[in-house]
MARBA-3410 file (N, C-alpha, C, O; in Angstrom, 1 decimal):
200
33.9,-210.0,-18.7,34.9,-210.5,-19.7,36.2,-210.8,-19.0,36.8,-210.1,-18.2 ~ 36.7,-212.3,-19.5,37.9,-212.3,-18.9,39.3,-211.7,-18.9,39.3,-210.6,-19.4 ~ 40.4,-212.1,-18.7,41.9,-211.1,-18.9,42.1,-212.4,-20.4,41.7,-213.6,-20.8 ~ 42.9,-211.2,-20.9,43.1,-211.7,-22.3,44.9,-211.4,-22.6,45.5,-210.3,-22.4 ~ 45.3,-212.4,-23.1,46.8,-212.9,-23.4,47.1,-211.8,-24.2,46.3,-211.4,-25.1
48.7,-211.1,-24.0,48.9,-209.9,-24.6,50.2,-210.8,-25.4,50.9,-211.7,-24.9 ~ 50.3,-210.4,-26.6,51.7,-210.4,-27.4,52.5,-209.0,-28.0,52.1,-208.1,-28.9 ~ 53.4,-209.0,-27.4,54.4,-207.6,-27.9,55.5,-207.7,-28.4,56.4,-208.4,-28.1 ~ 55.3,-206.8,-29.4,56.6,-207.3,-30.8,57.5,-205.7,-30.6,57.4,-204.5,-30.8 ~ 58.3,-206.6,-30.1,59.9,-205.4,-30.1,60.3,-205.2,-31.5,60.6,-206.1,-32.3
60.2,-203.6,-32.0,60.7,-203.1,-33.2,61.6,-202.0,-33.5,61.6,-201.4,-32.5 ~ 62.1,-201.6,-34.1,62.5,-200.0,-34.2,61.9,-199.7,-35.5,61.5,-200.6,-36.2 ~ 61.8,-198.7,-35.8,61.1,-197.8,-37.1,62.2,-198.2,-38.4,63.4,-197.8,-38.5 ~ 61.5,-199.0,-39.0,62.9,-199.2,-40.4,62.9,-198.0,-41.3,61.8,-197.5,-41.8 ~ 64.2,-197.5,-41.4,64.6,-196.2,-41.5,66.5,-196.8,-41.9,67.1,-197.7,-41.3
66.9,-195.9,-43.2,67.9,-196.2,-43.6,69.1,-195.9,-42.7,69.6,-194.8,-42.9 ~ 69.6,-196.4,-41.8,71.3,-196.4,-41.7,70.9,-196.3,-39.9,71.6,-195.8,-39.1 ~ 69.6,-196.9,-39.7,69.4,-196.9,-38.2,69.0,-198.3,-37.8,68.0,-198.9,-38.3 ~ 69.6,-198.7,-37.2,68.9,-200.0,-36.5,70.4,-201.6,-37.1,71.5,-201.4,-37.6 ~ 70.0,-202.3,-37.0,71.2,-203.2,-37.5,72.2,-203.1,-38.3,72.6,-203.5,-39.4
72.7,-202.4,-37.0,74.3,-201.9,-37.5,75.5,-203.4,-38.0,76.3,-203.5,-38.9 ~ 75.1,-204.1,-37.2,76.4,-205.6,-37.7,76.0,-205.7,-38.7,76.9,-205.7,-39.6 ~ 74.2,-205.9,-39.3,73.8,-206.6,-40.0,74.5,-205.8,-41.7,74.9,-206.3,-42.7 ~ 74.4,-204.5,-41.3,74.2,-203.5,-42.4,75.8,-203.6,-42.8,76.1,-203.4,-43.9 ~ 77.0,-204.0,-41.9,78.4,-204.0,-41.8,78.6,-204.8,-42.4,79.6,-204.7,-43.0
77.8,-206.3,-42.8,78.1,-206.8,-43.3,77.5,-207.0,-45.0,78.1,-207.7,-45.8 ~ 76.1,-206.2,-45.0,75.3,-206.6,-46.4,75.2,-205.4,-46.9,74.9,-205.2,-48.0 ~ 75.5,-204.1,-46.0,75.3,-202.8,-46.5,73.8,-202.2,-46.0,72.8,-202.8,-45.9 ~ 74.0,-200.8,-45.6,72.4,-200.0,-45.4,71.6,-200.4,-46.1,70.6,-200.8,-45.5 ~ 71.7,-200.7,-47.5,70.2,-200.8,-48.0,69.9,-202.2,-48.0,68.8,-202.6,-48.3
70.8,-202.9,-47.7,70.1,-204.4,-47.5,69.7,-204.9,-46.1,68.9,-205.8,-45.8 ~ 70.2,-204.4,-45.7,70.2,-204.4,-44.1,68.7,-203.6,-43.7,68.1,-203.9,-42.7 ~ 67.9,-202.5,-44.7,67.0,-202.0,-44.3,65.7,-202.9,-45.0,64.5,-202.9,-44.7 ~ 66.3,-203.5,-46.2,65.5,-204.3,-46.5,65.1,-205.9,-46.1,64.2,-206.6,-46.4 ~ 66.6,-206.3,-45.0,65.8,-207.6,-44.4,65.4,-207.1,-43.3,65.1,-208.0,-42.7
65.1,-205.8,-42.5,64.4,-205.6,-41.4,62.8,-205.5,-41.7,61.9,-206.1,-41.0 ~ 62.7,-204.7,-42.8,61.4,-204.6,-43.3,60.4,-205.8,-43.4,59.2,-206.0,-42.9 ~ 61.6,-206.6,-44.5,60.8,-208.1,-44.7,60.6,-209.2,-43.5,60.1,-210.3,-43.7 ~ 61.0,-208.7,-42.3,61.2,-209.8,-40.7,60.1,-209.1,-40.2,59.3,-209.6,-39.5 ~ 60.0,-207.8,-40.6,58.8,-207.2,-39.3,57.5,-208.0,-40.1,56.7,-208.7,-39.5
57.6,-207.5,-41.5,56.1,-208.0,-42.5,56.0,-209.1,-41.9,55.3,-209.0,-40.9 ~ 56.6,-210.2,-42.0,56.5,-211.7,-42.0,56.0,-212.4,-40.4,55.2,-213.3,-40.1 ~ 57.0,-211.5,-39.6,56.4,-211.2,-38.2,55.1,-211.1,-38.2,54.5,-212.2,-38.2 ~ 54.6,-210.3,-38.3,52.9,-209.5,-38.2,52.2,-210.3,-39.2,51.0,-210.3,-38.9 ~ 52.3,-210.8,-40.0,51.8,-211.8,-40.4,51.4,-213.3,-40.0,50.4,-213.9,-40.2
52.3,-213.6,-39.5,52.5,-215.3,-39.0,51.8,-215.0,-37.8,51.2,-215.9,-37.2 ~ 52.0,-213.5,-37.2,51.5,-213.9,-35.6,50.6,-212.5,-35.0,50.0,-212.4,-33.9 ~ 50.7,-211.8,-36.0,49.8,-210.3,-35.3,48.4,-210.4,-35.4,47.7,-209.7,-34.7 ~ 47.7,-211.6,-36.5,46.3,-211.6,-36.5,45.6,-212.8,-35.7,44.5,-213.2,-36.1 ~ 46.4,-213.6,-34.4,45.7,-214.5,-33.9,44.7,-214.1,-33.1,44.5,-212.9,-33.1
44.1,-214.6,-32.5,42.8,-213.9,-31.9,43.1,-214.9,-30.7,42.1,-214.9,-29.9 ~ 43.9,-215.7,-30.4,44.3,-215.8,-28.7,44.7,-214.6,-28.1,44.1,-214.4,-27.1 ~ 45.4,-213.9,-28.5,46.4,-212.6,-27.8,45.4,-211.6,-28.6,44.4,-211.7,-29.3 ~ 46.1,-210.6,-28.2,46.3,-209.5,-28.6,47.6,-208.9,-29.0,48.5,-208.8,-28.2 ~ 47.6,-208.5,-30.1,48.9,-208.1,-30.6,49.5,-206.3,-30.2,48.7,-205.4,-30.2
50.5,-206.1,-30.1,51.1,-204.9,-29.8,52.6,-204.8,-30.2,53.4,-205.6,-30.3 ~ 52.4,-203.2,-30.3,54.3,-202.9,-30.9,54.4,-202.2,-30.3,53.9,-201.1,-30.3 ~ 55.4,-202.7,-29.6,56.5,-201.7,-29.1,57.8,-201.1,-29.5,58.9,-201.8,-29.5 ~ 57.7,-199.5,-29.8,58.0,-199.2,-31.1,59.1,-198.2,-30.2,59.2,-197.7,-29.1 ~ 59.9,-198.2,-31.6,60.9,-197.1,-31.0,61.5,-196.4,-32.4,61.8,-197.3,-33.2
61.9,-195.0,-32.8,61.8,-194.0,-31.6,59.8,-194.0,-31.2,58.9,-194.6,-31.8 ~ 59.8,-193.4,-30.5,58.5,-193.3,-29.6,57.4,-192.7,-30.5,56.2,-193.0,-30.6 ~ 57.9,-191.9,-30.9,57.0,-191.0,-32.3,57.4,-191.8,-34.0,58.2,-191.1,-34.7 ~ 57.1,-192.4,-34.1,57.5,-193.0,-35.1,56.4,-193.6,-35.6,55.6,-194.2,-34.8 ~ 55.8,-193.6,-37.6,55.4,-194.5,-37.9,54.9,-193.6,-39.3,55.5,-192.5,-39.6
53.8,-194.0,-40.0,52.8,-194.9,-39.6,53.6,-196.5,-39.7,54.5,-196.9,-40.5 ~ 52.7,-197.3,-38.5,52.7,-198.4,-38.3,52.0,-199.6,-38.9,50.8,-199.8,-38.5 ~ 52.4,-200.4,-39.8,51.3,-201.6,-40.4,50.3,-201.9,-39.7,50.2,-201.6,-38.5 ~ 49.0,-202.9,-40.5,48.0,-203.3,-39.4,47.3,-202.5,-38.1,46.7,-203.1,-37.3 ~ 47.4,-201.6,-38.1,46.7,-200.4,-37.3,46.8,-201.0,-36.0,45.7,-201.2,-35.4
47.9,-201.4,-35.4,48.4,-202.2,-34.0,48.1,-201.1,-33.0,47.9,-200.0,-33.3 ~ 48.0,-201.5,-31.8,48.0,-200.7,-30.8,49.4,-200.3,-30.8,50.2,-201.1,-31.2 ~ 49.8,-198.9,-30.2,50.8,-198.8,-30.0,51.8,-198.9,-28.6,51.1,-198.7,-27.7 ~ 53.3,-199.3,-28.2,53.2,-199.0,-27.1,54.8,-198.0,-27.2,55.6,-198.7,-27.7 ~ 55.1,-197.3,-27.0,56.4,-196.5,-26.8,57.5,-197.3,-26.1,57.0,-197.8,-25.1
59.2,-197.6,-26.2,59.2,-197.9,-25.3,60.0,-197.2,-24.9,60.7,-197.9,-24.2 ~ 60.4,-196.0,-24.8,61.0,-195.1,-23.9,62.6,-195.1,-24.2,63.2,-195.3,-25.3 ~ 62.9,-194.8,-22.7,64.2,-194.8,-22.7,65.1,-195.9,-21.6,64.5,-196.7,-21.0 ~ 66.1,-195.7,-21.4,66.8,-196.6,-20.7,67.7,-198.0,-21.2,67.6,-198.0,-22.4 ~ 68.3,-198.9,-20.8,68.3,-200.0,-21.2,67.6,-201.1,-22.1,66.8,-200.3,-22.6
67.3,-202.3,-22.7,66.7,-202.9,-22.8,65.9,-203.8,-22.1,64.9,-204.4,-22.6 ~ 66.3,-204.0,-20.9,65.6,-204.6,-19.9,64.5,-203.5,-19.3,63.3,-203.7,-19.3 ~ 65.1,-202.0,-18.8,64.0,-201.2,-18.6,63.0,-200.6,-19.6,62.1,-199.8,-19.3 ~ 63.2,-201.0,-20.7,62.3,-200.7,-21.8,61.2,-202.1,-21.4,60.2,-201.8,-20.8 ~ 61.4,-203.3,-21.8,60.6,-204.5,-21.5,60.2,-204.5,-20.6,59.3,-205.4,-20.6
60.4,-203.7,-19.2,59.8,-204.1,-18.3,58.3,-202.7,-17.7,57.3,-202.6,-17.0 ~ 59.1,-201.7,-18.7,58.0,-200.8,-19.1,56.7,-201.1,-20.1,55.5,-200.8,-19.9 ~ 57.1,-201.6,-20.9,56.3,-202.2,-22.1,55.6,-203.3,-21.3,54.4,-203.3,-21.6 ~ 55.8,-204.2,-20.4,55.1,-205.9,-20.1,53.9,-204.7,-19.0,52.7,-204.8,-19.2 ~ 54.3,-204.0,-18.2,53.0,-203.2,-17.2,52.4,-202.3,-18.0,52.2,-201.2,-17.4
52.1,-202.4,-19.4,52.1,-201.3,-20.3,49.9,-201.7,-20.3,49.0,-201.0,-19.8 ~ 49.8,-203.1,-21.2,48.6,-203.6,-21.2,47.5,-204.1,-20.2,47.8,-204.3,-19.1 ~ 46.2,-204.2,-20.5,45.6,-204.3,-19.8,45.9,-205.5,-19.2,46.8,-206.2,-19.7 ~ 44.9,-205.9,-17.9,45.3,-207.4,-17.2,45.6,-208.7,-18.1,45.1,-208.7,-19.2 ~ 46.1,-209.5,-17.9,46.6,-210.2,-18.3,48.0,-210.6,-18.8,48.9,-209.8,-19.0
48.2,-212.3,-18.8,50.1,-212.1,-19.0,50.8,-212.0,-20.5,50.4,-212.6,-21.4 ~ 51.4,-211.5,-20.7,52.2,-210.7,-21.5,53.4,-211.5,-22.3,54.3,-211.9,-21.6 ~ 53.6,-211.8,-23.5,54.7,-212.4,-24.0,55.5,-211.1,-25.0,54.8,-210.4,-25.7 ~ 56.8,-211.0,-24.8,57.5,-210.2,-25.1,57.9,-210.7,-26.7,57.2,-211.7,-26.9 ~ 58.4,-210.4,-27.5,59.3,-211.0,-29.0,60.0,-210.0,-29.5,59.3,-209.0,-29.6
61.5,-209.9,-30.1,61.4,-209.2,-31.4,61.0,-209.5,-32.7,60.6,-210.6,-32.8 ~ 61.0,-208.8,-33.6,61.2,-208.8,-34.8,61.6,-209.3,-36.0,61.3,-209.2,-37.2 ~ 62.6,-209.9,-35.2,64.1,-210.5,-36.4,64.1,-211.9,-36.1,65.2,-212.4,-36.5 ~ 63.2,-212.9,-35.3,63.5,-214.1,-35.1,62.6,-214.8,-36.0,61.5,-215.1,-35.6 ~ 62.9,-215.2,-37.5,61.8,-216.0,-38.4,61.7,-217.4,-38.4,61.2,-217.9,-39.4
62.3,-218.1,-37.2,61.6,-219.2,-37.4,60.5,-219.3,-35.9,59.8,-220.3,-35.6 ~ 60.5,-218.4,-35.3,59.2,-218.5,-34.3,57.5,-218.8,-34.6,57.2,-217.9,-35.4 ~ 56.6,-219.5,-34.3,55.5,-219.9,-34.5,54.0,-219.3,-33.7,53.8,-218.6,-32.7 ~ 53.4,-219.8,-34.6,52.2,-219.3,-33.3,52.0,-220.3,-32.1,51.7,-220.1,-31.0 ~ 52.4,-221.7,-32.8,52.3,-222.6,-31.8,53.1,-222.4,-30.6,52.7,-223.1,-29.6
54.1,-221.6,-30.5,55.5,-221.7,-29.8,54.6,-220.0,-28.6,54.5,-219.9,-27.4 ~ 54.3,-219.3,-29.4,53.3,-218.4,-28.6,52.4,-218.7,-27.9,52.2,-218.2,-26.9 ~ 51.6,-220.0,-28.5,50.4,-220.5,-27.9,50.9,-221.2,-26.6,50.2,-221.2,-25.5 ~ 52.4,-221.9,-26.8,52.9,-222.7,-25.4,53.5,-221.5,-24.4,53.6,-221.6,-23.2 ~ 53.9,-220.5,-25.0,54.4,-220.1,-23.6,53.4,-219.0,-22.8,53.7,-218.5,-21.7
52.1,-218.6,-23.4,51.1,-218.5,-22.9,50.2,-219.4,-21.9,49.7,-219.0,-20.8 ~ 50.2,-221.0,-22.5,50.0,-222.4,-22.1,50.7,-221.7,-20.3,50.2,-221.5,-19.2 ~ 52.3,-221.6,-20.9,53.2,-222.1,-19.3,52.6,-221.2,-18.6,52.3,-221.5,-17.4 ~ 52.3,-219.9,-19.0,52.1,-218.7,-17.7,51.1,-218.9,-17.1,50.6,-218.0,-16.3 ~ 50.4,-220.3,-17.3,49.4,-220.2,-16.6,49.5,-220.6,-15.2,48.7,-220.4,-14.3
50.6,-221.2,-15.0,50.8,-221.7,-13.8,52.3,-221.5,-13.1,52.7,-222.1,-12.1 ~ 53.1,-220.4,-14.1,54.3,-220.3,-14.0,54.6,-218.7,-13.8,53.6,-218.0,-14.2 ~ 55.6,-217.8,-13.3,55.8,-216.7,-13.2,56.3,-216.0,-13.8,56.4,-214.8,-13.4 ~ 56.9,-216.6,-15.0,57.8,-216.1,-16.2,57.9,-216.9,-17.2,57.6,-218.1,-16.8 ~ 58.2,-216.9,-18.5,58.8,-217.6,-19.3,59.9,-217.4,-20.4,59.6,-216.3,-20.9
60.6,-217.7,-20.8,62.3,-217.6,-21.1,61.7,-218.5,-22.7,61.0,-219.5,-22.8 ~ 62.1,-217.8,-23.7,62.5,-218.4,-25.1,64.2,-218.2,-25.6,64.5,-217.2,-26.2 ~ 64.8,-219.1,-25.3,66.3,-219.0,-25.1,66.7,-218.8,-26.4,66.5,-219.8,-27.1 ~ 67.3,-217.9,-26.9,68.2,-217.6,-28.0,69.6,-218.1,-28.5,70.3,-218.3,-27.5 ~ 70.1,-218.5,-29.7,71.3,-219.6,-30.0,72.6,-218.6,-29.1,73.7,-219.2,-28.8
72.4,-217.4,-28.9,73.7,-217.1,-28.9,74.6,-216.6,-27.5,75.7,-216.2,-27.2 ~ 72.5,-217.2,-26.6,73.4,-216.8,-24.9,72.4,-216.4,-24.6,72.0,-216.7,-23.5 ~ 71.6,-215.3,-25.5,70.4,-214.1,-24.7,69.0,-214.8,-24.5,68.8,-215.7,-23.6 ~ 67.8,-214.2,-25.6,67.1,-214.8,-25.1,66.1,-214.2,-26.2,66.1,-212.9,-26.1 ~ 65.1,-214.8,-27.5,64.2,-214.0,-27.9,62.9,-214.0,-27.7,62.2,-213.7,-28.6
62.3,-214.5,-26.4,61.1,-214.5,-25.9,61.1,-214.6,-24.5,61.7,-215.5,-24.0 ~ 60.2,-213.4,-23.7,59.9,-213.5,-22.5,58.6,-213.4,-22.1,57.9,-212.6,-22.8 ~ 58.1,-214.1,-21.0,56.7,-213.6,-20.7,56.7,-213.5,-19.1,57.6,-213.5,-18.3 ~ 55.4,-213.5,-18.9,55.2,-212.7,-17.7,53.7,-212.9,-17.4,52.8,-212.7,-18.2 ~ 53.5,-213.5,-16.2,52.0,-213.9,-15.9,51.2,-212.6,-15.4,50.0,-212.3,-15.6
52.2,-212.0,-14.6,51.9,-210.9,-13.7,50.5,-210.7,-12.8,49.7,-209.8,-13.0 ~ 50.6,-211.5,-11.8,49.9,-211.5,-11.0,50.5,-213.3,-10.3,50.7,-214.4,-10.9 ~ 50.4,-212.6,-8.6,49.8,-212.0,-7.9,50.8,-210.6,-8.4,50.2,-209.5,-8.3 ~ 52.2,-210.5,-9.0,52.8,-209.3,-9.1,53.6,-209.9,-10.3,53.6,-211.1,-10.6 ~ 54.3,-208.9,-10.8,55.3,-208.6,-11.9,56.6,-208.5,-11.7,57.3,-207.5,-11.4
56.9,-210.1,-11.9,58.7,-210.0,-11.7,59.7,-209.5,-12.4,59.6,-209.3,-13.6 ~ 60.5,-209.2,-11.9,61.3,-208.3,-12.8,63.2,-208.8,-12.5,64.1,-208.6,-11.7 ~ 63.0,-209.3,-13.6,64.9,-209.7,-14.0,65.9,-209.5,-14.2,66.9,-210.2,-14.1 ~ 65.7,-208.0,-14.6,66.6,-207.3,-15.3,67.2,-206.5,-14.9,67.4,-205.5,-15.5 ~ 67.6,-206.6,-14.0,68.6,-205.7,-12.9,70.3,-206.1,-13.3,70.6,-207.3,-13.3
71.2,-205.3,-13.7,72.4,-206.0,-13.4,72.6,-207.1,-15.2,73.7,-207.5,-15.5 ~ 71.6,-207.2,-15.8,71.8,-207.9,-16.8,73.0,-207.9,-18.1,72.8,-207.1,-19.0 ~ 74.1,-208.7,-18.1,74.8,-208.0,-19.6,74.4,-207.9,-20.8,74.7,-208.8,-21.7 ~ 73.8,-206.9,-21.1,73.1,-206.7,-22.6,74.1,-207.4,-23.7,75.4,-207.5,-23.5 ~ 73.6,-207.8,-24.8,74.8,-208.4,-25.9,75.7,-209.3,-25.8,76.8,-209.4,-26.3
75.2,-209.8,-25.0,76.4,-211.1,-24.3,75.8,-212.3,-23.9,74.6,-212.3,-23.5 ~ 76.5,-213.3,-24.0,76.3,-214.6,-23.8,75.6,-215.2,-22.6,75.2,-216.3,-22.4 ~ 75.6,-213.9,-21.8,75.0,-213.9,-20.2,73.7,-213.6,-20.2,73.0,-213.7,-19.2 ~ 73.4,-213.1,-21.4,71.9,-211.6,-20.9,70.9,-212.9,-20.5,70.2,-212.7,-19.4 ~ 70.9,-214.1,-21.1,69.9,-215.2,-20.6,70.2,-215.5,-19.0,69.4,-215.2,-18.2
71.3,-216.2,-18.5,71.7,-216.3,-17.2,72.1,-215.7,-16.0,72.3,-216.2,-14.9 ~ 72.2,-214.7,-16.4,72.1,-213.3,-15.7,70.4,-213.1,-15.6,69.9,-212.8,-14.5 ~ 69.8,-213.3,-16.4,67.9,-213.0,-15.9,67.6,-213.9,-15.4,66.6,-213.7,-14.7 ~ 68.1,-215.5,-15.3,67.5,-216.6,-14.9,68.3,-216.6,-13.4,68.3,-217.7,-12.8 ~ 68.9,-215.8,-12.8,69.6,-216.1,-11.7,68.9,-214.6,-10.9,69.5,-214.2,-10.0
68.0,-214.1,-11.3,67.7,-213.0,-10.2,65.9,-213.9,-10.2,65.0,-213.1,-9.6 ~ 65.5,-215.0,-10.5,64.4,-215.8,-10.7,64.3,-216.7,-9.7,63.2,-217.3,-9.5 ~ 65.5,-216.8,-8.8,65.9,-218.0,-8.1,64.2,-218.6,-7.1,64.0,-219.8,-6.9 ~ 63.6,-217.8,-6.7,62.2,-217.7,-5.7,60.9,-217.7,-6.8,59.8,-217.6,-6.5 ~ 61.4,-217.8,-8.1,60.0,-217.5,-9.1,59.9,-218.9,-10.0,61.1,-219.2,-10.4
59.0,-219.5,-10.4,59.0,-220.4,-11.4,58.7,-220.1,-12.5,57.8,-219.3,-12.9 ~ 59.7,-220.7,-13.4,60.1,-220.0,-14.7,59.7,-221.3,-15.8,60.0,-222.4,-15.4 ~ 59.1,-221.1,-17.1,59.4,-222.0,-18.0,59.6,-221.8,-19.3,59.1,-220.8,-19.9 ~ 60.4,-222.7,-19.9,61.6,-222.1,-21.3,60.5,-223.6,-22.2,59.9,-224.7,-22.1 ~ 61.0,-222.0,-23.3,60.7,-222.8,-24.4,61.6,-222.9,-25.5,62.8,-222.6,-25.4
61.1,-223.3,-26.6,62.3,-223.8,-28.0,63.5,-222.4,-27.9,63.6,-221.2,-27.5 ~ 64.3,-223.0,-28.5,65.6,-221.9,-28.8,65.5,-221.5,-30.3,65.5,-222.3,-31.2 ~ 65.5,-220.1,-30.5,65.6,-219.6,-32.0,66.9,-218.9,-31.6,67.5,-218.6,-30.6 ~ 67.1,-218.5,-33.3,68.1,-217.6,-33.7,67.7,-216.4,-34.0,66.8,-216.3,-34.7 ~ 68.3,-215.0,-33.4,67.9,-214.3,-34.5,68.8,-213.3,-35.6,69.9,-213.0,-35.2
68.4,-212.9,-36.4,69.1,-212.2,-37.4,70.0,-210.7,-37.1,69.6,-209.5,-37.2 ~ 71.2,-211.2,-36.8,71.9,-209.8,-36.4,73.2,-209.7,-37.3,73.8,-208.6,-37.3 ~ 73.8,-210.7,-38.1,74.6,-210.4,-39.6,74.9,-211.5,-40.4,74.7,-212.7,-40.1 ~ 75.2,-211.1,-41.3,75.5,-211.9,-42.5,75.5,-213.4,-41.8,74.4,-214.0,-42.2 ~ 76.1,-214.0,-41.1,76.3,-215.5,-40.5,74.9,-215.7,-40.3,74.5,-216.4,-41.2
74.2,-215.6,-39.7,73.1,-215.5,-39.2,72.3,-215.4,-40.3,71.9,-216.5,-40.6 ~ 71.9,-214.2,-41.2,71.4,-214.3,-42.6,71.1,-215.4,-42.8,70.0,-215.8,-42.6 ~ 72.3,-216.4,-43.3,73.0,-217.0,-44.1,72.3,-218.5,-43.6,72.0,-219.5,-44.3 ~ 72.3,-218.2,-42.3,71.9,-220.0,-42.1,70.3,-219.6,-41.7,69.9,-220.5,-41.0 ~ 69.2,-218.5,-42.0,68.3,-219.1,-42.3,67.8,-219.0,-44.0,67.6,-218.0,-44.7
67.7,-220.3,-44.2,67.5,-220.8,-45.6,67.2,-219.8,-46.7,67.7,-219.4,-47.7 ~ 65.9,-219.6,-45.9,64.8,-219.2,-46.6,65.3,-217.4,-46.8,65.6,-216.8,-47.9 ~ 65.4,-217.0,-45.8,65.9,-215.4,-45.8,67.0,-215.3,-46.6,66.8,-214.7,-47.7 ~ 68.2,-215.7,-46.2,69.5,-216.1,-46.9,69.2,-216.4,-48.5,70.0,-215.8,-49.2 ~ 68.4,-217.0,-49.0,68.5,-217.2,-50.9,67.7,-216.2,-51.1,68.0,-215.5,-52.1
66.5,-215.9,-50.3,66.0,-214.5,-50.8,67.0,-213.2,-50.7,67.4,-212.8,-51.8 ~ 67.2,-212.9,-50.1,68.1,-211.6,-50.4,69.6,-211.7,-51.1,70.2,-210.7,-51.3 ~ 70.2,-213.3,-51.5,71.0,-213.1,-52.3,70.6,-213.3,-53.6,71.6,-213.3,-54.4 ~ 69.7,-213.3,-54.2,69.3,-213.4,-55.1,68.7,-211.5,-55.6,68.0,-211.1,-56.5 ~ 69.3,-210.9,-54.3,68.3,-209.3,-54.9,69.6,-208.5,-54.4,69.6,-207.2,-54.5
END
């Protein structure tokens, strides 16, 4: 049997007054726990039952759940967010690895399918985010597993070019730019999200 394409969906356990703190600053705890809910569903839907990958969550706190869809689980510890992802990507069996969160709803399976496509011949791949960072990475890993995230400024306009500059010896390929949902502004400009929850 050959190695088979892993997909891993960055989450935290939706739980009231934890997790999207801007988001909640601006719509309140209980709305803020209710557009996380509805991003993870819609998530695992659009992309947890393809049968190219394999799907996985990487969940946090570590003991946390139960988890929808009876997913594999993967913990992601402690540390940074770079040392979490880079724990999580050597987590699965052989094969290369596409990273995602949770909160980016206009992401596709086609957009999964291509940066699976790039790793085949590439050493990384970068899904560039509107705001600087980045909401998709992958990872061919092999002949080895590069690693970016040294030195990276988390929450900042850099976290993308700060990872693409420790790559300089690795070939890298980027795909579409999404947004993702971290407050009200953001809400607000995706359509669909935005009239749903102002309407509740």
């Amino acid at each position: 049997m050959g190695v088979r394409a892993h997909l891993i969906i960055f989450t935290r356990w939706p739980q009231f007054g934890a997790g999207k703190r801007r988001l909640a600053a601006d719509i309140g705890p209980v709305g803020a726990l209710r557009v996380q809910r509805v991003l993870l569903a819609n998530t695992l839907r659009r992309l947890g039952t393809d049968t190219r990958w394999r799907t996985w969550l990487a969940v946090t706190p570590d003991r946390s759940g139960p988890w929808p869809m009876r997913l594999p689980l993967l913990p992601q510890g402690d540390g940074d967010l770079g040392r979490r992802m880079m724990r999580v990507a050597k987590a699965p069996p052989p094969g290369p690895v596409v990273i995602i969160g949770s909160d980016i709803p206009g992401v596709t399976r086609e957009e999964i399918a291509r940066a699976f496509r790039l790793l085949g011949d590439r050493d990384a791949v970068f899904g560039p985010a509107a705001d600087g960072g980045f909401w998709a990475v992958g990872f061919r890993r092999r002949p080895r597993l590069v690693d970016p995230f040294s030195a990276v400024r988390w929450s900042t306009p850099h976290a993308l070019s700060d990872s693409l500059a420790k790559l300089t010896k690795a070939s890298v390929g980027i795909i579409g730019v999404h947004e993702d949902i971290d407050d009200a502004a953001s809400l607000a400009r995706q359509s669909d999200y935005g009239n749903f929850f102002a309407k509740r």
